[in-house]
The first five atom37 places (N, CA, C, CB, O) and aatype in JSON, in Angstrom:
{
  "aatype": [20, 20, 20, 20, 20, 20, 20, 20, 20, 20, 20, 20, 20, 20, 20, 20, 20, 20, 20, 20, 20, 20, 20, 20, 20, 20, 20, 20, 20, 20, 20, 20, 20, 20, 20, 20, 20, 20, 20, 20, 20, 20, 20, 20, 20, 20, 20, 20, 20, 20, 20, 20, 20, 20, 20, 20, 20, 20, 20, 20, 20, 20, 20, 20, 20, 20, 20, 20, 20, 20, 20, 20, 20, 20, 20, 20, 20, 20],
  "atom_mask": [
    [1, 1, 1, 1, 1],
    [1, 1, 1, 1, 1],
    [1, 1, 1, 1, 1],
    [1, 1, 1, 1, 1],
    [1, 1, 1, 1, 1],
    [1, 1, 1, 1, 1],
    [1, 1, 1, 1, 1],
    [1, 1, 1, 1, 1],
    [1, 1, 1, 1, 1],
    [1, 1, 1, 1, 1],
    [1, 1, 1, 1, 1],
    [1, 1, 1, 1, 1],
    [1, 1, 1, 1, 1],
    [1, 1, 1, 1, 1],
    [1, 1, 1, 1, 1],
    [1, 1, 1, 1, 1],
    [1, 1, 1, 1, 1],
    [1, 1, 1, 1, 1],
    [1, 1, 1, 1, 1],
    [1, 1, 1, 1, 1],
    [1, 1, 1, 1, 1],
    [1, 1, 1, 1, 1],
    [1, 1, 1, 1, 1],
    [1, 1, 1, 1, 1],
    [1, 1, 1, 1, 1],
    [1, 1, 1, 1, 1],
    [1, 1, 1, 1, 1],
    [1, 1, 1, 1, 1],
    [1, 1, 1, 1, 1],
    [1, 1, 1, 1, 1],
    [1, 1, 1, 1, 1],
    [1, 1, 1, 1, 1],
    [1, 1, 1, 1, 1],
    [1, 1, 1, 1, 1],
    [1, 1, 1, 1, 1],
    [1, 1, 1, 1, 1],
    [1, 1, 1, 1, 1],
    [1, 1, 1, 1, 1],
    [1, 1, 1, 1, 1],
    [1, 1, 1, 1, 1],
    [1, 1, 1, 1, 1],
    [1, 1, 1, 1, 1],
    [1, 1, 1, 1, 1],
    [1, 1, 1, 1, 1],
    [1, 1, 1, 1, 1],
    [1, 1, 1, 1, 1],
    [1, 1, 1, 1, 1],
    [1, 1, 1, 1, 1],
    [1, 1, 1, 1, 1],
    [1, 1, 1, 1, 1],
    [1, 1, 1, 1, 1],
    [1, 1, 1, 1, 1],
    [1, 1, 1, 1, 1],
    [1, 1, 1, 1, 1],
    [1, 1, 1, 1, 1],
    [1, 1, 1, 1, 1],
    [1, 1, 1, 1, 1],
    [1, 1, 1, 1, 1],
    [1, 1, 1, 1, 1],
    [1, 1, 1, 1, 1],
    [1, 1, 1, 1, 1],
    [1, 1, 1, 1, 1],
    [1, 1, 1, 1, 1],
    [1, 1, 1, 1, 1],
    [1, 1, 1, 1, 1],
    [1, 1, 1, 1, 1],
    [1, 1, 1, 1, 1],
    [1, 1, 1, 1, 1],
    [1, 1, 1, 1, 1],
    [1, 1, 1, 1, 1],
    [1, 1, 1, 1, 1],
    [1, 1, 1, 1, 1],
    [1, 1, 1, 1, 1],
    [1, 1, 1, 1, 1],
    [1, 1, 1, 1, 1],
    [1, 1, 1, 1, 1],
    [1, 1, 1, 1, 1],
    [1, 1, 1, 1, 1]
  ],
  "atom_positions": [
    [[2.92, -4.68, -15.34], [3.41, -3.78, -14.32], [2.85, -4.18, -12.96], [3.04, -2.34, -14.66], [1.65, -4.48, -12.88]],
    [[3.7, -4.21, -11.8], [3.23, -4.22, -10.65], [3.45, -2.98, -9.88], [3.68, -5.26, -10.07], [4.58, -2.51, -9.82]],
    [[2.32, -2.33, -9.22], [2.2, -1.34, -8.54], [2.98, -1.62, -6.77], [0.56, -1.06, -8.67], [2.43, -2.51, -6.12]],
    [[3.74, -1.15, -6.34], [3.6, -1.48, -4.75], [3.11, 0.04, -4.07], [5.32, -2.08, -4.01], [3.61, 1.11, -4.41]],
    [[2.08, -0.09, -3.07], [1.8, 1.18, -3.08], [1.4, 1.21, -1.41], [0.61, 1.61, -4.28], [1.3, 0.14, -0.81]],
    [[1.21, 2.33, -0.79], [0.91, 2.91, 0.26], [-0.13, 3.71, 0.68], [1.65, 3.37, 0.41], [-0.31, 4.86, 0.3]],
    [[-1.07, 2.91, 1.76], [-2.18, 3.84, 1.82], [-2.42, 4.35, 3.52], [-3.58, 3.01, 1.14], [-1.88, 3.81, 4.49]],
    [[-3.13, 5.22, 3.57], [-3.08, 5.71, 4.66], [-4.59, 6.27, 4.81], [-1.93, 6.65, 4.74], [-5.2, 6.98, 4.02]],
    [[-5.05, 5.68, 6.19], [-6.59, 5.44, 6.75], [-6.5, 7.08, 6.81], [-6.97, 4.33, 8.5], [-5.52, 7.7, 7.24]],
    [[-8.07, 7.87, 6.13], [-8.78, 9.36, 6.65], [-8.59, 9.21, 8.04], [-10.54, 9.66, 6.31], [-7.98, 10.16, 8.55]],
    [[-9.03, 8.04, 9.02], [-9.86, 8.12, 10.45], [-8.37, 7.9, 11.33], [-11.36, 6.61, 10.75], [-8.62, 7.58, 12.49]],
    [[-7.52, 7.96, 11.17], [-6.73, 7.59, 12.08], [-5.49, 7.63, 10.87], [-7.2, 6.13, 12.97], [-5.52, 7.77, 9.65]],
    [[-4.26, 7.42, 11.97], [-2.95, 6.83, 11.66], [-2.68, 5.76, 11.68], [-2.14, 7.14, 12.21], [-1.85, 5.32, 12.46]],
    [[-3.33, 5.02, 10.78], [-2.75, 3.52, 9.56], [-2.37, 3.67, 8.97], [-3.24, 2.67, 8.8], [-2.35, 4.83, 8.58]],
    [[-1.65, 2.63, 8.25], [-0.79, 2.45, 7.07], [-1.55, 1.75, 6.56], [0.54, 1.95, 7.11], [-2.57, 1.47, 7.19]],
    [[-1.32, 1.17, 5.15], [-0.75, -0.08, 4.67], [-0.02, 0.07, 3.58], [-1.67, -1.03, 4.4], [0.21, 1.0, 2.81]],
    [[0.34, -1.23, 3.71], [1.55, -1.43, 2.22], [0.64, -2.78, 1.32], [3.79, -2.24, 2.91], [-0.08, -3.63, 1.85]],
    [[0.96, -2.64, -0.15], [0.13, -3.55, -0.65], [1.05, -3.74, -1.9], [-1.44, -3.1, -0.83], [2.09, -3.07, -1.94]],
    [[0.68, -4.84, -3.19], [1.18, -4.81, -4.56], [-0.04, -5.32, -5.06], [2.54, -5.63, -4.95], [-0.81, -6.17, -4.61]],
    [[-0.06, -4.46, -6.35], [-1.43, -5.05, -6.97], [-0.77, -4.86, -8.64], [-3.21, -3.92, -6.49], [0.37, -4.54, -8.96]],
    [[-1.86, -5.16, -9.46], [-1.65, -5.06, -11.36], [-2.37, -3.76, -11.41], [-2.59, -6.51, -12.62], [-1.84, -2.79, -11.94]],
    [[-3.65, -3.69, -10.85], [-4.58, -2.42, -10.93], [-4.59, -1.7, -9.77], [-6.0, -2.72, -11.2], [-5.3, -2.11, -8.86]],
    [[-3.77, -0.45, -9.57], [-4.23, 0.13, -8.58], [-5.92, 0.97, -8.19], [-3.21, 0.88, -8.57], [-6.59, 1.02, -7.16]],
    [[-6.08, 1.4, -9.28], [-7.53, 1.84, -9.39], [-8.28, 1.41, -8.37], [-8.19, 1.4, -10.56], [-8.62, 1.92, -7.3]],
    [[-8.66, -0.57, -9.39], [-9.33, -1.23, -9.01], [-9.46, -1.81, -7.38], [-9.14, -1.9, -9.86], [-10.49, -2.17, -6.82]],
    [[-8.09, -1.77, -6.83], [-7.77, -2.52, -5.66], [-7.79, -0.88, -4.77], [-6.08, -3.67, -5.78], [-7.74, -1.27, -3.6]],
    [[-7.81, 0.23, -4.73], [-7.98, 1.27, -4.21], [-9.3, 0.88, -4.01], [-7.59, 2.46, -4.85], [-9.62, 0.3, -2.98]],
    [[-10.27, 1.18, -5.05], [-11.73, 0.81, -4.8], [-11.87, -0.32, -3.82], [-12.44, 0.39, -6.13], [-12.56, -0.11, -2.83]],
    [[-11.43, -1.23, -3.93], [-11.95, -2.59, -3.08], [-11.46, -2.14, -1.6], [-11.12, -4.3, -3.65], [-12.25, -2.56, -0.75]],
    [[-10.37, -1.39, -1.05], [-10.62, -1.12, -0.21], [-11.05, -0.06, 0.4], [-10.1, -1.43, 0.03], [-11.14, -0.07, 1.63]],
    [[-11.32, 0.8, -0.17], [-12.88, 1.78, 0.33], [-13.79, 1.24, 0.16], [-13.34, 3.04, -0.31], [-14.57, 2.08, 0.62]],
    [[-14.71, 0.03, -0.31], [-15.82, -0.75, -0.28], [-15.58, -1.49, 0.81], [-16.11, -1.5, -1.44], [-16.53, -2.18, 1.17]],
    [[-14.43, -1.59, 1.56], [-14.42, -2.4, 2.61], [-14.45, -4.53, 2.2], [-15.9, -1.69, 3.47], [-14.82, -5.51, 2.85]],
    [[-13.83, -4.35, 0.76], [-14.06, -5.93, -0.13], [-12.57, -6.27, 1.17], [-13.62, -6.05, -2.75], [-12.65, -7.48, 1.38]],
    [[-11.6, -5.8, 1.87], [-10.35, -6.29, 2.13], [-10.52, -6.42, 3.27], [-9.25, -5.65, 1.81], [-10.68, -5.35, 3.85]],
    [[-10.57, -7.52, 4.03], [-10.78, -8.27, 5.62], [-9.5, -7.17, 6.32], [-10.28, -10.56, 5.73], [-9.79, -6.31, 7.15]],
    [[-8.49, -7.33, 5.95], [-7.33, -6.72, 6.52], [-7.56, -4.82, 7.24], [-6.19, -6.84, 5.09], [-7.33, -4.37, 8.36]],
    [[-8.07, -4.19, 6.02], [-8.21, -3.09, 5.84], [-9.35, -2.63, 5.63], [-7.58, -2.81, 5.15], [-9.35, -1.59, 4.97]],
    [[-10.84, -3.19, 6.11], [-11.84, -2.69, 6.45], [-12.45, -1.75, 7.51], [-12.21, -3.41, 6.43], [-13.37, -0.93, 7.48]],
    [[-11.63, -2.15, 8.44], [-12.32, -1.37, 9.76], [-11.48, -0.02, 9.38], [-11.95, -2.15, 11.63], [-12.1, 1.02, 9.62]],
    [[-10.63, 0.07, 9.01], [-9.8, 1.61, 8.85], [-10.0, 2.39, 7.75], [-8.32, 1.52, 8.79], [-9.12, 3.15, 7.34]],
    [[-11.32, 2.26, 7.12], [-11.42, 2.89, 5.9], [-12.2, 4.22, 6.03], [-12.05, 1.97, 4.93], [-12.97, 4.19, 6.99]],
    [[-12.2, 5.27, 5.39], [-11.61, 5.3, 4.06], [-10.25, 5.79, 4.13], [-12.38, 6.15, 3.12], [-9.8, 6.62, 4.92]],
    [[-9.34, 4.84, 2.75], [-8.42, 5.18, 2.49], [-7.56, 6.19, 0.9], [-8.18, 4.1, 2.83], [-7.83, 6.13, -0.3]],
    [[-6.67, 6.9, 1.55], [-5.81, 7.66, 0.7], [-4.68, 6.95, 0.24], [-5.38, 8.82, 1.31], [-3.86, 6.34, 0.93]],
    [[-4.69, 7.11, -1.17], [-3.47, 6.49, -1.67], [-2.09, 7.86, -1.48], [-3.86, 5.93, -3.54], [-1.87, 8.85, -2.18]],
    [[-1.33, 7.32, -0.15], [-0.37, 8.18, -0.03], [1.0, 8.23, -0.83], [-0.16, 8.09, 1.12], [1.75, 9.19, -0.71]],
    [[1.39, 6.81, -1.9], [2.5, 6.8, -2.94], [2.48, 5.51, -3.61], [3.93, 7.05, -2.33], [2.11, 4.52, -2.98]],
    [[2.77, 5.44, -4.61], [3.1, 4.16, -5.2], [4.42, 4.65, -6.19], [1.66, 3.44, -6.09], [4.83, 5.75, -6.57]],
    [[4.99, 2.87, -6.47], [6.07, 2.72, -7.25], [5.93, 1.24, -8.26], [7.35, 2.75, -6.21], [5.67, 0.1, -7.86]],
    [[6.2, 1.69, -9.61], [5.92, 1.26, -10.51], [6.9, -0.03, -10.83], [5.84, 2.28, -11.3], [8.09, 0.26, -10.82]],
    [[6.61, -1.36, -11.11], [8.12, -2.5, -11.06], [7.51, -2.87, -12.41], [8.39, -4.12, -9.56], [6.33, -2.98, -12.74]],
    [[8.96, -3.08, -13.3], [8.13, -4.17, -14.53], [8.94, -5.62, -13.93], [8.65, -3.71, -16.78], [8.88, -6.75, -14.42]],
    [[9.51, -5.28, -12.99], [9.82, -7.04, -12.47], [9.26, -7.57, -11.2], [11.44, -7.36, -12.19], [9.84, -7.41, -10.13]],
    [[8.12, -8.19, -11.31], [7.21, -8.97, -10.14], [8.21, -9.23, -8.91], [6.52, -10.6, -10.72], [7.87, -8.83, -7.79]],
    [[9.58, -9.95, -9.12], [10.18, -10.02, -8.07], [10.86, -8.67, -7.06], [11.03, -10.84, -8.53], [10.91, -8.5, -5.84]],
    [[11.3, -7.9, -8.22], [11.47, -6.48, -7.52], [10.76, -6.02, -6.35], [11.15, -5.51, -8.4], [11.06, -5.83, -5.17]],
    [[9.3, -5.85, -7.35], [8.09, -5.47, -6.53], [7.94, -6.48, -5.07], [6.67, -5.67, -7.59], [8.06, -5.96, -3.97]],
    [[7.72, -7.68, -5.19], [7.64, -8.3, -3.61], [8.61, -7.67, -2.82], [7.95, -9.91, -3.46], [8.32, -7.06, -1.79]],
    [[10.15, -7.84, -3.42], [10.81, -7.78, -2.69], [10.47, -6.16, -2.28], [12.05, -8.31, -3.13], [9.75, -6.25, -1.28]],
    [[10.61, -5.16, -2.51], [10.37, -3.76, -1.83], [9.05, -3.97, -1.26], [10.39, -2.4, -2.86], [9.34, -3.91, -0.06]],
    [[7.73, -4.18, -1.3], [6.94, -4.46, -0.59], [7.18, -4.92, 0.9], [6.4, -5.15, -1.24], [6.89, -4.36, 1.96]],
    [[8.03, -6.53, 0.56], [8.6, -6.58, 1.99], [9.81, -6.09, 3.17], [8.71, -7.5, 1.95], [10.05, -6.3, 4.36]],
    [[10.42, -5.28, 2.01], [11.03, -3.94, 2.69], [10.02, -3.47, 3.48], [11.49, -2.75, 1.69], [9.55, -3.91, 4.53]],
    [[9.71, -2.43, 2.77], [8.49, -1.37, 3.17], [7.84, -2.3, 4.62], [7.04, -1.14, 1.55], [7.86, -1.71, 5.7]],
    [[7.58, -2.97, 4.6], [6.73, -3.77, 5.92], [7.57, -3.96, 7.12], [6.2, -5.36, 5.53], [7.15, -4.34, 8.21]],
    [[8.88, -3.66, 6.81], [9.95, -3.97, 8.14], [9.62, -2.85, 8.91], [11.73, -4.02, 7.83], [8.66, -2.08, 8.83]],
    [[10.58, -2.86, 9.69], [11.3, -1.76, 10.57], [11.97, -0.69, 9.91], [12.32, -2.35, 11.4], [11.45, 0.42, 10.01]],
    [[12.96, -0.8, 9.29], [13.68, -0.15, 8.17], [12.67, 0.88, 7.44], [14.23, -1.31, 7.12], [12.58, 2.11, 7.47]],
    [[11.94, -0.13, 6.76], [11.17, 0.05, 5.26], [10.18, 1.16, 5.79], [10.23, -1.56, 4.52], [10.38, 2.27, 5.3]],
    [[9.28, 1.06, 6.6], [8.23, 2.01, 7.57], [9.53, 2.95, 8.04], [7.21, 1.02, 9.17], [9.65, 3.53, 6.96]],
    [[10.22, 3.33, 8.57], [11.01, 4.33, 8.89], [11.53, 5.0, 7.49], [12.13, 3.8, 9.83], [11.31, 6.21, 7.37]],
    [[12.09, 4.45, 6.58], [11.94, 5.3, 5.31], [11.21, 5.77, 4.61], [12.25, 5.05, 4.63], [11.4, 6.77, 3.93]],
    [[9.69, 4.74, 4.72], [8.71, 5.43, 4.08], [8.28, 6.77, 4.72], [7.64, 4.57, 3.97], [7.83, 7.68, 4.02]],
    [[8.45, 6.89, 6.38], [7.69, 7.82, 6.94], [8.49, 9.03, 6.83], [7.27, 7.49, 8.3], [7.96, 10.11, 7.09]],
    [[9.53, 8.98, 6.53], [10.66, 9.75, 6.25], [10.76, 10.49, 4.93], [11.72, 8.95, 6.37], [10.72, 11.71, 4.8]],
    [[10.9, 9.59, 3.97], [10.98, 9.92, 2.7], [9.49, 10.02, 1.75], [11.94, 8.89, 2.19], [9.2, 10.99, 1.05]],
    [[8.91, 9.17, 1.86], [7.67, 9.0, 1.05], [6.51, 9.65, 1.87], [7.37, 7.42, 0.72], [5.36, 9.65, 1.43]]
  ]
}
């Protein structure tokens, strides 16, 4: 299973969008601040995820979600 999921910084209005196997695990790593990307904006809330059993699926909505489009539906819908 690939997770694509959405998190959103306590300290401010950040996003991110991510895909992982373990969400748990990769939630943790970035509240430990382990993610160069998403350190300075921590701590983070997991605001939604969606479940793919096809890896390509999953990229591909991930890189939805990262557009223009994809961020306007998420902020909308999700």
């Amino acid at each position: 299973m690939k997770y694509v999921y959405i998190l959103h910084s306590v300290t401010g209005e950040h996003f991110y969008v991510g895909v992982t196997d373990d969400l748990r695990a990769r939630l943790k790593m970035h509240n430990a601040g382990n993610v160069p990307h998403t350190s300075k904006y921590k701590p983070w809330n997991l605001k939604t995820y969606t479940a793919f059993s096809d890896t390509d699926q999953a990229f591909a909505f991930e890189r939805y979600l990262k557009s223009p489009s994809g961020r306007a539906f998420a902020k909308k819908r999700l």
